[in-house]
C-alpha positions in Angstrom: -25.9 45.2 22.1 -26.5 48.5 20.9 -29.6 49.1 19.5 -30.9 49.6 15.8 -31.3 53.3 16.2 -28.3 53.9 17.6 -26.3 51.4 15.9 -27.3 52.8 12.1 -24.9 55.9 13.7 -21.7 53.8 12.6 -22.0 54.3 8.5 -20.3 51.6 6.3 -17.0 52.1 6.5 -14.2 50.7 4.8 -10.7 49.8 6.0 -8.8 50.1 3.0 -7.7 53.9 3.7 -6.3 52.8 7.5 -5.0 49.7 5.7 -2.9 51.4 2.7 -1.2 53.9 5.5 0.0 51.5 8.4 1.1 49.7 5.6 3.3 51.9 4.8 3.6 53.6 8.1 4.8 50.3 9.2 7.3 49.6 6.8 9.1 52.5 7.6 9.2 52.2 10.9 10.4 49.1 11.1 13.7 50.0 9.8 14.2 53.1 12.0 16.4 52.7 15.1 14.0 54.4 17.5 16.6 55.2 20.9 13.5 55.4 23.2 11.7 52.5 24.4 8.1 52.9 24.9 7.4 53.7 28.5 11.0 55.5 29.5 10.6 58.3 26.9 12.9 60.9 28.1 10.2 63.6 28.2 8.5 62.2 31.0 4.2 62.4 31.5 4.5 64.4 34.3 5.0 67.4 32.2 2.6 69.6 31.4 1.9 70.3 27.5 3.5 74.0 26.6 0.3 75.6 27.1 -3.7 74.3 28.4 -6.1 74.3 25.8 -9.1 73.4 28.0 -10.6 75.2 30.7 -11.2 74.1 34.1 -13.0 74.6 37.1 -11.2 75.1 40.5 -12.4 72.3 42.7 -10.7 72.9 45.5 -12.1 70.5 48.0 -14.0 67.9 46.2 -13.1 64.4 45.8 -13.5 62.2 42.6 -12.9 58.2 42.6 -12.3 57.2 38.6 -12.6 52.7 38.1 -10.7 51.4 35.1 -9.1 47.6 34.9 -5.5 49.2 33.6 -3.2 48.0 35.9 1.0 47.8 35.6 2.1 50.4 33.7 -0.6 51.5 32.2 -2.2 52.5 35.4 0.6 53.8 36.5 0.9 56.4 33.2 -2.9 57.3 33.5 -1.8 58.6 37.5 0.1 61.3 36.3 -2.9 62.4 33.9 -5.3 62.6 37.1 -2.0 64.5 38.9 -2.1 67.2 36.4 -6.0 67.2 36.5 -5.2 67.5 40.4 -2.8 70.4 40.2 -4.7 72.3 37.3 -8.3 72.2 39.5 -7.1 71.4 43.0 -9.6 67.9 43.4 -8.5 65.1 44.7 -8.7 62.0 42.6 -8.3 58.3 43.8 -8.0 55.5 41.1 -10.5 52.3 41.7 -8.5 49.1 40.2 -11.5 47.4 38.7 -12.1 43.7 37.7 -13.6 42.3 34.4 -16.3 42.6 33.7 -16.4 46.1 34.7 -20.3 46.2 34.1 -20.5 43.5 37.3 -17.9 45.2 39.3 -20.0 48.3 39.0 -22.6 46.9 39.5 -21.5 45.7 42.6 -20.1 48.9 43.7 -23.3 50.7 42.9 -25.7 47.9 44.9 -23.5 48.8 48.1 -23.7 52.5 47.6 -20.3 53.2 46.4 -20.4 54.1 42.6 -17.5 55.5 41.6 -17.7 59.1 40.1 -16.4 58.3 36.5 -15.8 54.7 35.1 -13.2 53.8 32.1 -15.6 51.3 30.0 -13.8 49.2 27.3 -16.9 48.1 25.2 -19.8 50.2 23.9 -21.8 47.2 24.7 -20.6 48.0 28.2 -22.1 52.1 27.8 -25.4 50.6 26.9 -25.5 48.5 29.6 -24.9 51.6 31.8 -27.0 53.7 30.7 -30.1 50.8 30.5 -29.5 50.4 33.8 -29.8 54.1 34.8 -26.3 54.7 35.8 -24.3 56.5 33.2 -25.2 60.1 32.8 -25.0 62.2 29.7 -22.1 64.8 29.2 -22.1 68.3 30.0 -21.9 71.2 27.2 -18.1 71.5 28.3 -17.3 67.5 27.9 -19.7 68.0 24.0 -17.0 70.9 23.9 -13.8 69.0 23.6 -15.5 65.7 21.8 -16.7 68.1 19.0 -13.4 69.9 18.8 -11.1 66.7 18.8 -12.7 63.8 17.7 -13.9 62.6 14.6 -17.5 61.8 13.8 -17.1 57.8 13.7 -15.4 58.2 17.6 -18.0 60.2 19.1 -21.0 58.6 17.8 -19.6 55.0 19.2 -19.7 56.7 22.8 -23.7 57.4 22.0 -26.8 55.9 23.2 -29.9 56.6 21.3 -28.5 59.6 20.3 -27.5 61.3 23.5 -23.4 61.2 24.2 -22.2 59.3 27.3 -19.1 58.1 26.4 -16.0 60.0 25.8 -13.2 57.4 23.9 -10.1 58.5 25.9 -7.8 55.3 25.0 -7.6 54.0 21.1 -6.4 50.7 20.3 -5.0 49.3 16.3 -5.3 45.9 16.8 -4.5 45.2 13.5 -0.6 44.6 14.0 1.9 41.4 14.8 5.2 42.1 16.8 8.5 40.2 15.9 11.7 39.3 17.3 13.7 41.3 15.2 16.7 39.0 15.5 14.8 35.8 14.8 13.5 37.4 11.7 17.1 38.4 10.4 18.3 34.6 11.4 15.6 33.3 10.2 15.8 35.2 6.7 12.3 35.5 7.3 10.4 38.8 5.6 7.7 40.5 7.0 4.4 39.4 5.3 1.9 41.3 3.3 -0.4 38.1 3.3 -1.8 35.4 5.1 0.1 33.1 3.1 3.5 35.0 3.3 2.4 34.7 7.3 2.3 31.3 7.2 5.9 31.4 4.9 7.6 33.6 7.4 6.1 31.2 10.6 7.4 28.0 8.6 11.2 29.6 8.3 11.0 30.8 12.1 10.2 27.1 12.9 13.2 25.5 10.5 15.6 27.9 12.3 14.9 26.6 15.8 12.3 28.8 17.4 8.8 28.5 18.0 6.7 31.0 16.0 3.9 32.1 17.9 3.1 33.3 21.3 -0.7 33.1 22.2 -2.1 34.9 25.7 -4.7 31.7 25.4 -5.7 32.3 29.1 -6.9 35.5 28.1 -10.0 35.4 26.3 -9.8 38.8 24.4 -6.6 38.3 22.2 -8.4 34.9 21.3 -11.9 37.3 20.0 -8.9 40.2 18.3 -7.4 37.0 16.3 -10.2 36.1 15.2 -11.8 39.3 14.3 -9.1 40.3 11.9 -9.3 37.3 9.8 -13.0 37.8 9.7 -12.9 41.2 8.6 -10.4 40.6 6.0 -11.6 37.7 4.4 -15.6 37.9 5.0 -15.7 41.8 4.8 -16.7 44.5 6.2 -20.5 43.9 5.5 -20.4 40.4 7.1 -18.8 41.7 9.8 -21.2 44.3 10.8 -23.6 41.3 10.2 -22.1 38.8 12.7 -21.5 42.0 15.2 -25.1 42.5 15.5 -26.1 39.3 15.3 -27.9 39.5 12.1 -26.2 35.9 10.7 -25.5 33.3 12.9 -22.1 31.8 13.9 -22.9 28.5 12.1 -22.9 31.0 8.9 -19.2 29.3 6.4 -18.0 32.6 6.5 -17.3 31.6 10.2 -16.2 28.0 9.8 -13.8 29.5 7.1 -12.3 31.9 9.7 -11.8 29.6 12.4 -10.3 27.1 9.6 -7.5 29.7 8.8 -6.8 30.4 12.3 -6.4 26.6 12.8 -3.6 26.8 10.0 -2.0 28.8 13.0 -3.3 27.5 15.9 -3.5 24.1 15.2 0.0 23.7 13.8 2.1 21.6 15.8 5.1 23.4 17.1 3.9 27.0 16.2 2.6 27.5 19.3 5.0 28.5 22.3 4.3 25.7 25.3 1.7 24.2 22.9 -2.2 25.1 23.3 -1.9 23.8 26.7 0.8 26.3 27.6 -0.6 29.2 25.9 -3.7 28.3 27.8 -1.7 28.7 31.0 -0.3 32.2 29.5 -1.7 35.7 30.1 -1.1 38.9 27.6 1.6 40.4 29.6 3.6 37.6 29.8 3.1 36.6 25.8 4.7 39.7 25.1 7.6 39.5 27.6 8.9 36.1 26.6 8.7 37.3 22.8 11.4 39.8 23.3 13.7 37.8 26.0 16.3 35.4 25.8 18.4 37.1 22.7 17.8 35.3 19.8 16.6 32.3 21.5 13.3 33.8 22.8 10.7 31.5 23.5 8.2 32.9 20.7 9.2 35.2 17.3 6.1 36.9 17.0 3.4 38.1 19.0 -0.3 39.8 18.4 -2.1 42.4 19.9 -2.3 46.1 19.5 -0.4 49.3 19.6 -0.9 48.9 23.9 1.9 45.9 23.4 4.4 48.8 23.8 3.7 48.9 27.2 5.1 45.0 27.9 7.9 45.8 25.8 9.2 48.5 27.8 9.6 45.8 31.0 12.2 43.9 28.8 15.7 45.5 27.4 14.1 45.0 24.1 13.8 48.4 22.3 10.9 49.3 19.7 12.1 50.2 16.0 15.5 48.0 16.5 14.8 44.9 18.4 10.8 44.9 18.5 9.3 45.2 15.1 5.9 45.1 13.4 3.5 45.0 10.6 0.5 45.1 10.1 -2.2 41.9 10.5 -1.3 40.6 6.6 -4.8 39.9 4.3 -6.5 36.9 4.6 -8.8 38.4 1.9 -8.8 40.8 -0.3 -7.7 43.7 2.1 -5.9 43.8 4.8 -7.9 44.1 7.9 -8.0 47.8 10.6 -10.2 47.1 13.9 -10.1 49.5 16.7 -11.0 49.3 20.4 -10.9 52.0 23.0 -12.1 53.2 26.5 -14.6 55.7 27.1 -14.7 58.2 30.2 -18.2 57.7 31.5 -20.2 59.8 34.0 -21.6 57.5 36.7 -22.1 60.2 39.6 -23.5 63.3 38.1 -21.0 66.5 39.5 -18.9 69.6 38.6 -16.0 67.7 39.2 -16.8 64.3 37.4 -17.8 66.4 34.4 -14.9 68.4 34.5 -12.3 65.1 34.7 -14.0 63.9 31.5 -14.0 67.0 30.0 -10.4 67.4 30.4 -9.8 63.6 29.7 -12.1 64.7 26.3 -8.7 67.1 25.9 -5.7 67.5 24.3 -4.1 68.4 27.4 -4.8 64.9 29.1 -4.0 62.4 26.6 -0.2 64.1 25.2 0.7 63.8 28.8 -0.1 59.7 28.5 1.2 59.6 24.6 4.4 60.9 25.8 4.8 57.9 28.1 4.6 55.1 25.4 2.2 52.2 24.9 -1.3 55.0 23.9 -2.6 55.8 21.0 -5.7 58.7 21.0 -8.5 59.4 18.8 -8.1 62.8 19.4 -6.8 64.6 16.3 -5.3 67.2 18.4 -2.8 65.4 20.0 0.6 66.1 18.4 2.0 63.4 16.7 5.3 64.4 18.4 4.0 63.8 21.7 4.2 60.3 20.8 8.0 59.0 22.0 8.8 56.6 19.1 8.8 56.6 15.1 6.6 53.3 15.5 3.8 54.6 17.6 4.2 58.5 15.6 3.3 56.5 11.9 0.8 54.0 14.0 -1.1 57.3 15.5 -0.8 59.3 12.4 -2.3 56.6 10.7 -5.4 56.1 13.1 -6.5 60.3 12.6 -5.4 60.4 9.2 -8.1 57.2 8.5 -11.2 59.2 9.8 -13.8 57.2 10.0 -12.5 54.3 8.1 -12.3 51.5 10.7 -14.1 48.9 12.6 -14.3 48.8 16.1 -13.7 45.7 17.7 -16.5 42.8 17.5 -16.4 41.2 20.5 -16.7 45.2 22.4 -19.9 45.6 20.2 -21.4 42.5 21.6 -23.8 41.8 24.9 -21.2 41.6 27.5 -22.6 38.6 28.3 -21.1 37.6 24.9 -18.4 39.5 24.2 -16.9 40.6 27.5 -16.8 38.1 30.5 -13.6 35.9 31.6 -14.8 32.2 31.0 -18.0 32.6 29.7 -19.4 33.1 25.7 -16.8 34.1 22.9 -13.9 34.1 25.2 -14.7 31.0 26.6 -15.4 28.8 23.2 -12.3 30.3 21.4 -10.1 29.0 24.6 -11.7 26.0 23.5 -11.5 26.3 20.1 -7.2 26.8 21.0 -7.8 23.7 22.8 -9.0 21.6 20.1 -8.9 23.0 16.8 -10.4 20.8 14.9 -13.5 20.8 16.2 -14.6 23.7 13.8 -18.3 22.9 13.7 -18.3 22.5 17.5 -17.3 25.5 18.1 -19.6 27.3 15.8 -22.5 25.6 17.7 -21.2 26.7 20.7 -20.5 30.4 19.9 -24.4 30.5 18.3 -25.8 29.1 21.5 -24.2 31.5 23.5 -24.2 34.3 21.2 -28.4 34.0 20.9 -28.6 33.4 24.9 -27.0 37.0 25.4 -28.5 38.8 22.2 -32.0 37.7 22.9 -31.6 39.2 26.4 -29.7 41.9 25.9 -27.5 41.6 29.1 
């Protein structure tokens, strides 16, 4: 959790900016006919952008070992960013395939004496954790540099602790968007839905014409925590939301049985789940993605949720964004539609020239148009051109995220004790499998979510 000093950094913010332009954004991108699927863009990441705007040391000699949990395509698109970092400074850089929770794996790493040099951390809750525990170290003048130059106030202060900057937000995230089966839509005569209710319309139609509406990465805990967080948001508000993040109203509070009884109009639906709760149990992100967009217009799901990073597992199918792979964005349960963000931070865990120098030129321009131009990555850094960006989709979806400021809210469950928020079969991940499971048992799962919420608030881990 971070803590009250640090936490009174992130201002009051509201969505309805971020909101009003994906809205839009995503409307018209919908009905382009983008020729480039994410992840084959024609002007490869292996390029260099025209010119460097960051300086570098030469490091000729020294190696570096960077841990993230990316793995597929993703990992293999952040390689060529450490390649060019390579070339451009002559170190040697090894990527460390990490497991969740990263905090344990590092932990483990570090108790046997092999820390890696930087760490990719997907939760702030996750910084704090490092740097309580003495292992993060603070950025150099050069990494301050770049953050000050290319990032808005909102995205540097979440990579702060008490003040002091340790985390440099490399990788954004809108997780505020739904993915269709173009096809099934247009046989369907289903529209794309500006409200929870026109959801529920457009999921009813998809069902009458054959298919099942819905494909759920249930054995995943984190989609489960991103559902839920965007109904939150949009129908308790922002201000109840910052609430619940740090723990300042319980999860027995209505505004959270309410939630969970609107995602049950979903999730407890018979039929509207592909292979039932029991098979979306059984189902892992990648592979909710991949059966939305195979099998022509017989897939086994029309729409899938998750974030702008779903362009990745599109690219593996012969599906192609803007044509066959739609979106819009998460429709209002409330008065406004919701906007939550997530990212990954470059964190200093081995205090060098070299490891400040990778996150300083991660901090860059230079580093993240290499991985924009691959598909599948949106970054908070405002000096990224949108061009980089190889679609119409992901161009409106990143001009959107700069154009919004400060106006978002990061993900919830990222905010939380890892404890919580963060671990594979434990807390919030746990209870909303379980909540997929049964959901009917609304006041169950509140009790359950409280009871592990105040175990891993109260001791910070």
């Amino acid at each position: 959790m971070r803590s009250k000093s640090s936490g009174t950094i992130r201002t009051h913010r509201t969505v309805t900016t971020l909101a009003a332009l994906l809205t839009g954004a995503l409307a018209l991108s919908a009905c382009s006919s983008s020729d480039k699927k994410s992840g084959n863009s024609d002007s490869g990441g292996s390029q260099a952008p025209t010119r460097s705007t960051v300086s570098l040391p030469k490091l000729d000699g020294a190696t570096l070992e960077i841990a993230a949990v990316w793995t597929g395509q993703e990992q293999a698109n952040f390689k060529q960013v450490l390649a060019e970092f390579e070339k451009r400074t002559g170190a040697k850089v090894t990527f460390v395939p990490a497991q969740d929770p990263i905090i344990n794996f590092l932990g483990s790493k570090i108790a046997g004496g092999q820390p890696p040099d930087v760490a990719m951390l997907p939760q702030p809750g996750a910084i704090k954790q490092a740097v309580q525990h003495q292992w993060a170290k603070p950025l150099g003048p050069e990494a301050l540099k770049e953050l000050q130059q290319n990032y808005s106030q909102g995205w540097q202060d979440i990579g702060k602790v008490d003040g002091k900057q340790y985390g440099a937000y490399y990788k954004a995230a809108n997780k505020s968007l739904i993915w269709y089966n173009a096809k099934v839509f247009e046989n369907a005569n289903a529209k794309e839905p500006k409200t929870w209710k026109d959801l529920l319309a457009a999921a009813q139609a998809v069902y009458d014409s054959g298919v099942t509406p819905f494909s759920v990465p249930g054995a995943d805990g984190w989609p489960l925590t991103d559902w839920f967080e965007n109904v939150y948001l949009s129908q308790a508000g922002p201000e109840k939301y910052d609430q619940l993040t740090q723990h300042k109203i319980k999860w027995t509070d209505p505004s959270v049985k309410q939630a969970l009884q609107t995602l049950a109009q979903i999730w407890g639906r018979k039929g509207y789940l592909a292979g039932g709760p029991n098979g979306a149990l059984q189902t892992e992100f990648p592979a909710s993605v991949t059966q939305t967009f195979t099998g022509g217009d017989q897939p086994k799901a029309a729409m899938v949720y998750e974030g702008d990073f779903v362009q990745v597992n599109i690219g593996e199918t012969k599906a192609k964004v803007g044509t066959d792979a739609k979106v819009f964005p998460f429709p209002a349960v409330g008065s406004t539609a919701p906007v939550v963000s997530g990212g990954d931070a470059a964190v200093v865990l081995k205090d060098s020239k070299a490891a400040q120098a990778l996150v300083t030129f991660l901090a860059s321009p230079d580093a993240a148009t290499i991985q924009a131009k691959l598909g599948g990555y949106l970054s908070p850094n405002k000096n990224v051109p949108i061009s980089a960006y190889p679609n119409e989709v992901q161009q409106k979806i990143a001009k959107a995220l700069i154009a919004s400021g400060d106006d978002f809210r990061f993900d919830m469950s990222d905010q939380a004790p890892q404890a919580f928020g963060g671990t594979p079969g434990k807390g919030e991940w746990k209870d909303l499998q379980d909540f997929l499971r049964n959901p009917a048992d609304v006041a169950g799962t509140q009790a359950k979510l409280e009871k592990d919420a105040a175990a891993a608030y109260g001791s910070g881990s």
